[in-house]
C-alpha positions as CSV (number, residue, x, y, z in Angstrom):
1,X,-73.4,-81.8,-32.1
2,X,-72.7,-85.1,-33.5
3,X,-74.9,-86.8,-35.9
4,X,-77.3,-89.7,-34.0
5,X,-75.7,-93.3,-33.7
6,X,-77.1,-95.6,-36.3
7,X,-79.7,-98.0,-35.6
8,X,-79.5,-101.6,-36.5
9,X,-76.9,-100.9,-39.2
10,X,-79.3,-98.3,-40.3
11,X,-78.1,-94.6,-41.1
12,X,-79.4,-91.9,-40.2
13,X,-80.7,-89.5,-42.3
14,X,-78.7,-85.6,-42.4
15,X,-81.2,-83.4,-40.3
16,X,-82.1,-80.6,-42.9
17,X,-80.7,-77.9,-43.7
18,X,-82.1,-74.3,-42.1
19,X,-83.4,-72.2,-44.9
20,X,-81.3,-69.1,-46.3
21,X,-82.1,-65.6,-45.0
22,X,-82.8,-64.2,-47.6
23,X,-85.8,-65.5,-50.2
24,X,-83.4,-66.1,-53.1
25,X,-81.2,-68.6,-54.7
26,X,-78.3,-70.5,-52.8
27,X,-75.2,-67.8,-52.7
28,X,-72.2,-69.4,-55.1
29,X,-69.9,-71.9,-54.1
30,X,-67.0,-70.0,-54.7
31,X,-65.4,-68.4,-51.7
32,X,-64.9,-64.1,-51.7
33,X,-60.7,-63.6,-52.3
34,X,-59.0,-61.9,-49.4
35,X,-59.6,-58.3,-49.2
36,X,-57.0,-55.8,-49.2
37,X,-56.3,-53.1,-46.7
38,X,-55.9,-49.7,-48.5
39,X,-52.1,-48.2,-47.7
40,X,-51.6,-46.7,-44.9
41,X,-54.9,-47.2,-43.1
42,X,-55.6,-49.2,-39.8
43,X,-56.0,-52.8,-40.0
44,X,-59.8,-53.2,-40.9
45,X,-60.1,-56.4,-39.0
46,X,-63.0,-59.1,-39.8
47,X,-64.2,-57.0,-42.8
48,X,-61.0,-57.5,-44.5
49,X,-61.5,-61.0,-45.2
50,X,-64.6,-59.8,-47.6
51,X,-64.2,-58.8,-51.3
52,X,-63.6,-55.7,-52.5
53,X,-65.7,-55.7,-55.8
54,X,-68.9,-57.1,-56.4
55,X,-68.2,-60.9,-57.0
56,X,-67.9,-62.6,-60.8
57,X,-70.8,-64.3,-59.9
58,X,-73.0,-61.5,-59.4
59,X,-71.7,-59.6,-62.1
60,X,-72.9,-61.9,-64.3
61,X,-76.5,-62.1,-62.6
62,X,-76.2,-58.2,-63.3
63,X,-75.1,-57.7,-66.7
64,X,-77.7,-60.8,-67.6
65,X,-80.7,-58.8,-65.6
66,X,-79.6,-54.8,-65.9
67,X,-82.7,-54.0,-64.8
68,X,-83.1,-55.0,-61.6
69,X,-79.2,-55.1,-61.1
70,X,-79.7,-53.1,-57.6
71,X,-81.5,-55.1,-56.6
72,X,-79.7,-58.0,-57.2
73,X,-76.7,-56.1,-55.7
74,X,-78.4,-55.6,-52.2
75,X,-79.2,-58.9,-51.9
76,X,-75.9,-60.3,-52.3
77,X,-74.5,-57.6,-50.1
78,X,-76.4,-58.7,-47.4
79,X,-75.3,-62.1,-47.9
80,X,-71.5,-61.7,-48.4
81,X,-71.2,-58.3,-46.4
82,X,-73.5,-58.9,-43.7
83,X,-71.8,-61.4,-41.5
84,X,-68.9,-59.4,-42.3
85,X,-70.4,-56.2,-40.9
86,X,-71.2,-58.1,-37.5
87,X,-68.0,-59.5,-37.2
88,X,-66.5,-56.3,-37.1
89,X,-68.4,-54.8,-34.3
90,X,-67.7,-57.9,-32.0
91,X,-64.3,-57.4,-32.8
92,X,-64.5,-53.7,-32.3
93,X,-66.2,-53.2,-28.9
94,X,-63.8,-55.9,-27.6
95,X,-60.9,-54.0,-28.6
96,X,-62.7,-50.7,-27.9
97,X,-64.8,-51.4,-24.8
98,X,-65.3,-47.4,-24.3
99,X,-65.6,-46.4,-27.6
100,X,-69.4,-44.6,-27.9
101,X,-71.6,-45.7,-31.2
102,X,-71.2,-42.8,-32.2
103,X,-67.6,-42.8,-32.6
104,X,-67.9,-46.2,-33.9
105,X,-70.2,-45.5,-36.9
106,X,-67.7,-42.7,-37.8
107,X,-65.0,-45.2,-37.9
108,X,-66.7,-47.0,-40.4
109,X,-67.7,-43.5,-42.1
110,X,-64.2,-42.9,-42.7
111,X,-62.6,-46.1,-43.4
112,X,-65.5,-46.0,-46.4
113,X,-65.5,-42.9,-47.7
114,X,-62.1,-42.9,-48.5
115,X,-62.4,-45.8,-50.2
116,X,-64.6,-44.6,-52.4
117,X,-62.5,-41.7,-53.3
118,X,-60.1,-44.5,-54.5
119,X,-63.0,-46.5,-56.3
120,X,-62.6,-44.8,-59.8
121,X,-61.5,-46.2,-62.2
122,X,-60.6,-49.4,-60.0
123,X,-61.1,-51.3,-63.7
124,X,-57.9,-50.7,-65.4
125,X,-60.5,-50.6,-68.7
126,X,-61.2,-47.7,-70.7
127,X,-64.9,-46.9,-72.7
128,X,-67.7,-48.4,-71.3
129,X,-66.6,-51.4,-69.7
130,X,-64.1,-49.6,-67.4
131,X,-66.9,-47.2,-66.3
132,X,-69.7,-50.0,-66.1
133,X,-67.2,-51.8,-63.4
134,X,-66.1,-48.5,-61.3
135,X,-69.4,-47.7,-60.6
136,X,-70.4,-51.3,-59.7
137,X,-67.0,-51.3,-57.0
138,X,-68.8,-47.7,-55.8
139,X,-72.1,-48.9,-55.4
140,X,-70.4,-52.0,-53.3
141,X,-68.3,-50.0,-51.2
142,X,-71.2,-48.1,-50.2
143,X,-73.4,-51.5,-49.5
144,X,-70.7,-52.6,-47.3
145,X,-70.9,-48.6,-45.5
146,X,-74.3,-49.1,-44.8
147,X,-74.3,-52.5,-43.0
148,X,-71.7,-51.3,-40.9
149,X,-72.8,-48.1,-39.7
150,X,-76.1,-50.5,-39.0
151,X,-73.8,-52.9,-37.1
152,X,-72.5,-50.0,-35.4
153,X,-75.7,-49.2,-33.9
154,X,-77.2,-52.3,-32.7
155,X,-78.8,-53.3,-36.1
156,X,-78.7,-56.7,-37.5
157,X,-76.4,-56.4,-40.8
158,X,-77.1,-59.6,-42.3
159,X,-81.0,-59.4,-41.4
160,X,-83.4,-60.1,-44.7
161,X,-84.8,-56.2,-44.2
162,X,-81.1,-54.7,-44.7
163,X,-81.2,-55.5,-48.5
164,X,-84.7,-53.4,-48.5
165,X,-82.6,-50.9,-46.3
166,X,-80.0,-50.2,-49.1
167,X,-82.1,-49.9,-51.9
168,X,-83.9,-46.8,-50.2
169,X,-81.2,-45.5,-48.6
170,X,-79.7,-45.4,-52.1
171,X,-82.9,-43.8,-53.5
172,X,-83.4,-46.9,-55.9
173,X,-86.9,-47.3,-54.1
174,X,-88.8,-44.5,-52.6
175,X,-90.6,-46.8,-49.8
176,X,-89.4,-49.9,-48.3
177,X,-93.2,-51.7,-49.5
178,X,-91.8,-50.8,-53.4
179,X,-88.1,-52.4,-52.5
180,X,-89.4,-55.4,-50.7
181,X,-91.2,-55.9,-54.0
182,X,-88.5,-55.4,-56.1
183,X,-86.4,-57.4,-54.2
184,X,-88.7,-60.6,-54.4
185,X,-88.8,-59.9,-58.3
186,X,-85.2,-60.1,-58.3
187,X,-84.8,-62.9,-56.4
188,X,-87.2,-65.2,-58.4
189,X,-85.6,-64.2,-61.4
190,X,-82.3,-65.7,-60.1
191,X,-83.9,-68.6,-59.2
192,X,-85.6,-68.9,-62.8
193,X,-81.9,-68.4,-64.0
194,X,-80.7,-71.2,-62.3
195,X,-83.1,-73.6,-63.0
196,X,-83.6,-72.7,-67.1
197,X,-80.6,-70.6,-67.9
198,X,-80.8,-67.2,-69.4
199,X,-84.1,-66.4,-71.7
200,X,-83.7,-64.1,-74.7
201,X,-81.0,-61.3,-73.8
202,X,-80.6,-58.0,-75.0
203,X,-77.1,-57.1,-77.6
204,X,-74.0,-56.9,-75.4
205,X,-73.7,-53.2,-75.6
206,X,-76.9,-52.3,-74.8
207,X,-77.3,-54.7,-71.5
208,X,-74.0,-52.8,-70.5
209,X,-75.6,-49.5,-71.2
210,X,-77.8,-50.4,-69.2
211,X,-76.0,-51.5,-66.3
212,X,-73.8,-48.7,-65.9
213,X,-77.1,-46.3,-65.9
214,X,-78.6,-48.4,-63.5
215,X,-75.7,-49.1,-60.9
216,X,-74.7,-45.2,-61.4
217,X,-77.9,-44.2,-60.2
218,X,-78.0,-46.5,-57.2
219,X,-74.3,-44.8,-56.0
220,X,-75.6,-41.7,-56.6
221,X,-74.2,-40.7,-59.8
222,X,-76.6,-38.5,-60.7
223,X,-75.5,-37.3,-64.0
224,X,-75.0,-40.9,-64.8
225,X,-77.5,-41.2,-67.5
226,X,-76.3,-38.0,-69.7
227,X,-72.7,-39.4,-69.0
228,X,-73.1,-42.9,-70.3
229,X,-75.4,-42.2,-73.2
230,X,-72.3,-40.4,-74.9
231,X,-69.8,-43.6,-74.3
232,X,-68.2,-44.3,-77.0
233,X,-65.5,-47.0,-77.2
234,X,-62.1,-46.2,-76.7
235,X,-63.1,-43.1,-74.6
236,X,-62.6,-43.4,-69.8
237,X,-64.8,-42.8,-67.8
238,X,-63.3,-41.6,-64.8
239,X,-65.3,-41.0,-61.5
240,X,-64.0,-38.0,-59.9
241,X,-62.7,-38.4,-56.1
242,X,-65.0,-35.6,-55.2
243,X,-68.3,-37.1,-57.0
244,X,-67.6,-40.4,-54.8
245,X,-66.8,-39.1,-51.4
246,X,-69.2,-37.0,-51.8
247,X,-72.3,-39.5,-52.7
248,X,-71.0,-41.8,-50.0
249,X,-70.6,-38.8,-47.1
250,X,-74.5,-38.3,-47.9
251,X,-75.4,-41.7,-47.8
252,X,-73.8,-42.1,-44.9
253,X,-75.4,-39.1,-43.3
254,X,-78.9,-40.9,-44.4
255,X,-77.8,-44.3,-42.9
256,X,-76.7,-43.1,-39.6
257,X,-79.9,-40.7,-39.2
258,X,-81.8,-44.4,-40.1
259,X,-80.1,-46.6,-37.9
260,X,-80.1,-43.8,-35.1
261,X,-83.3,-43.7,-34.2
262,X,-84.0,-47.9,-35.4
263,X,-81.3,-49.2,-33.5
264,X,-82.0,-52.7,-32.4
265,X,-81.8,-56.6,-33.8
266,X,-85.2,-56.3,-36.0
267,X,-85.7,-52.4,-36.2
268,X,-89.1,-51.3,-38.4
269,X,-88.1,-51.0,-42.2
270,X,-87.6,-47.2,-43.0
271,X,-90.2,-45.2,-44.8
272,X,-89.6,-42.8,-47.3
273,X,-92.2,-40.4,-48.5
């Protein structure tokens, strides 16, 4: 609609703005790159226009906040991967008008898991660095998994209550009262961030250390902890194909078992004992 003539050589003020979705700060200007289809898979539609790693952006939210870095994770998920996620359902059951949900949550299944087979070692780096960024691409590609096996079943992807979804579903948070928590935590911290800028920080290293634990953890990496305690520089870390697809087949598993039974635009938050 176009803005209101103005009166008497008057302008109008700009009608405000409609608040953001989710209770954090402003998602950053820059733009995702183009995503890129893995060889010699389908065409994955809408969702290819989304990043495949976590954004610079967020990264550095992470590596400045380690400890809530899941957190910080799902909420930018939501945001980026969301609208992707709904856009490629539309697409889908227009190109697919009798394909079942069912088959359509596999498709995203697949198309997923097998890029997290592929997700190690996505870094190029070597030592701790390398192994901090290949689990943060895992614990993306699985974010993006989630949200569209929940598209794929009627559920709102880009809905607040998804970012609460992933952080159980990934066993960050045992109940969706403890990640809704968290999540607020993490989101006034990134306001406080970008209003004053950084506080005291923690030595390069150890903030990394942290990171990696923590992001491990959330793609479930369980060994993660053992594994990056004993980084040294110089020295890969190399997910195994079999550690990822296997992590992401049982999330997957939990999602769709989730979004099953809460299909729908707002379903109930799931509850984890």
């Amino acid at each position: 609609m176009s803005d209101p003539a103005p009166a008497d050589g008057q302008p109008v003020p700009p009608a405000p703005l409609p608040s953001a979705p989710i209770p954090s700060a402003p998602p950053p200007p820059d733009s995702p790159p183009p995503d890129s289809p893995t060889p010699g898979s389908p065409p994955p539609g809408p969702a290819a226009d989304a990043t495949e790693a976590p954004p610079a952006t967020l990264w550095d939210r992470m590596r400045q906040d380690p400890q809530y870095a899941p957190e910080h994770l799902a909420l930018e998920a939501v945001r980026r991967l969301g609208p992707e996620a709904a856009a490629w359902i539309r697409q889908a059951r227009a190109e697919q008008p009798k394909a079942t949900t069912e088959a359509l949550a596999e498709q995203a299944v697949r198309r997923f898991v097998n890029r997290a087979r592929l997700s190690g070692a996505v870094s190029g780096a070597a030592g701790l660095p390398g192994a901090v960024i290949d689990v943060g691409v895992l614990a993306w590609t699985q974010a993006r998994m989630v949200l569209h096996i929940a598209a794929a079943y009627g559920v709102d992807p880009a809905h607040p209550d998804r970012a609460a979804d992933l952080l159980v579903l990934q066993k960050v948070h045992k109940v969706a009262s403890g990640a809704r928590l968290a999540l607020g935590v993490a989101a006034g911290r990134e306001r406080a961030e970008a209003l004053f800028g950084g506080g005291e920080r923690a030595p390069l290293g150890r903030a990394m250390l942290r990171l990696g634990v923590r992001l491990a953890q959330m793609a479930g990496v369980r060994a993660a902890k053992r594994a990056f305690a004993k980084v040294i520089p110089g020295a890969a870390i190399v997910l195994g194909t079999w550690v990822n697809s296997s992590a992401t087949k049982n999330l997957a598993d939990r999602s769709r078992t989730l979004y099953r039974h809460y299909g729908g635009p707002h379903p109930p938050s799931p509850r984890r004992g």
